[in-house]
Residue, then its C-alpha position, 0 to 999 in steps of 0.5 A: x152199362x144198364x142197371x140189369x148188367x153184371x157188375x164189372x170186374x174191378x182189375x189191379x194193373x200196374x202203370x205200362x211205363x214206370x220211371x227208373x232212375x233219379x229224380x234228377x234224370x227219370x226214364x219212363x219205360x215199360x221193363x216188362x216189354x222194353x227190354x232187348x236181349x238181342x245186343x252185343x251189349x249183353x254179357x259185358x261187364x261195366x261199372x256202376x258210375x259214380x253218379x249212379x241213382x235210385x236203387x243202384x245208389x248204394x252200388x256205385x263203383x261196383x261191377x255188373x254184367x249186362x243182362x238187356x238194353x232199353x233203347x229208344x229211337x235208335x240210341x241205348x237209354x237204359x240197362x238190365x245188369x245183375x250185380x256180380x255181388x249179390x247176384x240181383x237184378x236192376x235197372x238202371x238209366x245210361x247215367x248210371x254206368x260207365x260203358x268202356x269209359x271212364x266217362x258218361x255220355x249220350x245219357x239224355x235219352x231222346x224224345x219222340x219230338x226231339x228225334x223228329x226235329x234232328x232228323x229234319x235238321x241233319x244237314x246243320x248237324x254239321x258244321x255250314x258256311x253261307x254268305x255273310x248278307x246272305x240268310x238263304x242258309x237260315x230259310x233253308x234250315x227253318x224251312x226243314x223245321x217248319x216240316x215237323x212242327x207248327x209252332x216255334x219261338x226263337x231268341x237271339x244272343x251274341x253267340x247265335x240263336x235258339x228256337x224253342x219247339x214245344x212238344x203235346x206232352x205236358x211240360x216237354x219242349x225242344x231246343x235248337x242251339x244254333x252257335x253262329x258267328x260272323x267271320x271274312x265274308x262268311x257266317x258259320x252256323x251248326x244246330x245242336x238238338x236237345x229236348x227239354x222238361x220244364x218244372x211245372x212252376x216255370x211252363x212257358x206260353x206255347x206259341x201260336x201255331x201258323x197252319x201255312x208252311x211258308x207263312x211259318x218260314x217267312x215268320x220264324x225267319x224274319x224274326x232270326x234275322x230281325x234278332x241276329x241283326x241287333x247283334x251285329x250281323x249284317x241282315x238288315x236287308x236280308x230280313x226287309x226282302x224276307x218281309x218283303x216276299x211273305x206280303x207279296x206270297x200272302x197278298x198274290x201268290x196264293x190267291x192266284x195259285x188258287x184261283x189257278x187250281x179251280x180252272x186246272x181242276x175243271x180242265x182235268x175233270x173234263x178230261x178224265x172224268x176224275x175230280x182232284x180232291x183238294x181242301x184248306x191247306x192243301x198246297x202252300x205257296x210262298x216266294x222263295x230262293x231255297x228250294x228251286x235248282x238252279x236256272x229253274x223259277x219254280x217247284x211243287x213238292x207233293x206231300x210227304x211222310x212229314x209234310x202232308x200237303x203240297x208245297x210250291x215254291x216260285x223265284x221272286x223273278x217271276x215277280x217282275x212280269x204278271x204275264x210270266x208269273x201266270x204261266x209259271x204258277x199254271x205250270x206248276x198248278x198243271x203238276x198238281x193236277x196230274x198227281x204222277x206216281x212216277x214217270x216223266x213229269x210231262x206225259x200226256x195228260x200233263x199235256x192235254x191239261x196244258x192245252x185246255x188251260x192255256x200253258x204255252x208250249x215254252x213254258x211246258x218243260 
């Protein structure tokens, strides 16, 4: 602003979000635009519950007409009522009513983090059997995890572990209950998400972020089963092979994928005359069972809504022969090049790229 400008005009406004509810369970939500009166919920009569708070304190037991829902990701957060009383309108939080119960439930309202993380985790929703030495089923979930977050801690007890997701808004962070116990020849796990506000005297240390999608895997998952194992579970060569696979992903899967992608881009310029635009952390690599169908030895996954870059996953098998993972890791580096859109997987050009680099035709399929 120069000192020749009119002088700015001084705005009162009220804050976009104001909290509703008690202090014990506060809602930030905009009524001004939150508010939906497009539900089946509204011209019912409900209850005021008895653990009601804020303004509808005085009103507990007392029956209202819904007027308008909050919701939030999906789920009923919050109410617009009239009192049938003294005809005024409030609001209030889920907590605060009795809704065709005597009971309240599903009065946590979901955070943007926490709806993330249980949707990336909807396959464990339910309860899922593995093999007890097995901890395929763990990689697998963290694997999922490591799609939404970057950062994770976990802890481990004798009912099950539990993994920590801290969120960027202030205080706020995840858990993931994890109940699991061994029994016959099997393990038995579900993940239960909740989010979670800390008391600003008790904000814990956020965990360092691993940019790699694997590395993260392989971490979050050596340190389940190094944890699950001091409480009885037999994982103690499973965590070894975890550990074992993360240094042979670090230490020759990944130079060699890059190595193999400057030689697979070259071949696809000089073919097309269009370069691959490729940068730090485009493609993550990393040995693994969790993700290859079976009889396969390899997978590239393109970037997705939650992933934002490449993820290639190779049998450890191809381990055993140098010769064999080089041809496996320049199959899997030829689909990157290609980028399809859709089609079959090995069309032409997928072909000629093979050709110049020296993909063996029975390594092509």
């Amino acid at each position: 602003m120069t000192k020749n400008s009119t002088k700015a005009r001084v705005v009162n406004r009220w804050a976009a979000s104001l909290p509703i509810g008690s202090r014990s369970l506060p809602l930030e939500s905009d009524v001004t635009v939150d508010i939906q009166h497009e539900s089946s919920m509204v011209g019912k009569t409900i209850e005021v519950s008895s653990i009601a708070g804020g303004p509808l304190l005085p009103y507990r037991g007392d029956k209202v007409e819904v007027l308008g829902v909050i919701p939030r990701y999906g789920q009923i957060v919050g109410y617009q009522v009239r009192l049938l009383k003294k005809d005024e309108v409030l609001v209030g939080t889920a907590k605060d009513f009795y809704v065709g119960r005597c009971f309240v439930e599903d009065s946590q309202p979901p955070t943007a983090l926490s709806a993330a993380v249980r949707s990336a985790l909807e396959h464990w929703n339910t309860q899922r059997d593995y093999w007890h030495e097995d901890t395929s089923g763990l990689e697998a979930m963290l694997f999922d995890l490591a799609s939404v977050t970057t950062q994770a801690t976990s802890e481990c007890f004798p009912w099950g572990w539990e993994i920590t997701v801290p969120s960027l808004m202030p205080r706020d962070r995840v858990h993931v209950s994890c109940p699991a116990f061994v029994h016959d020849d099997f393990w038995t796990t579900t993940a239960l998400v909740t989010p979670y506000r800390d008391r600003q005297d008790l904000l814990p240390e956020p965990p360092q972020a691993i940019a790699d999608h694997w590395s993260r895997v392989f971490a979050w998952s050596y340190a389940v089963a190094k944890g699950m194992t001091k409480q009885g579970f037999p994982w103690a060569k499973a965590a070894q092979d975890i550990a074992r696979r993360a240094t042979a992903s670090r230490k020759v899967l990944v130079p060699l994928v890059e190595a193999t992608m400057d030689q697979v881009a070259q071949a696809r310029e000089e073919i097309t005359g269009e370069g691959l635009d490729l940068y730090p952390g485009s493609i993550s690599a990393g040995f693994s069972m969790v993700r290859l169908k079976p009889g396969s030895i390899g997978l590239t996954e393109p970037p997705t809504d939650r992933r934002p870059y490449t993820v290639v996953t190779v049998s450890p098998e191809a381990l055993k022969d140098r010769d064999y993972l080089e041809q496996v890791v320049l199959h899997e580096c030829v689909h990157i090049a290609v980028d399809s859109e859709g089609g079959p997987p090995h069309n032409d050009l997928f072909h000629a790229i093979s050709e110049q680099v020296g993909l063996e035709p029975k390594y092509r399929d």
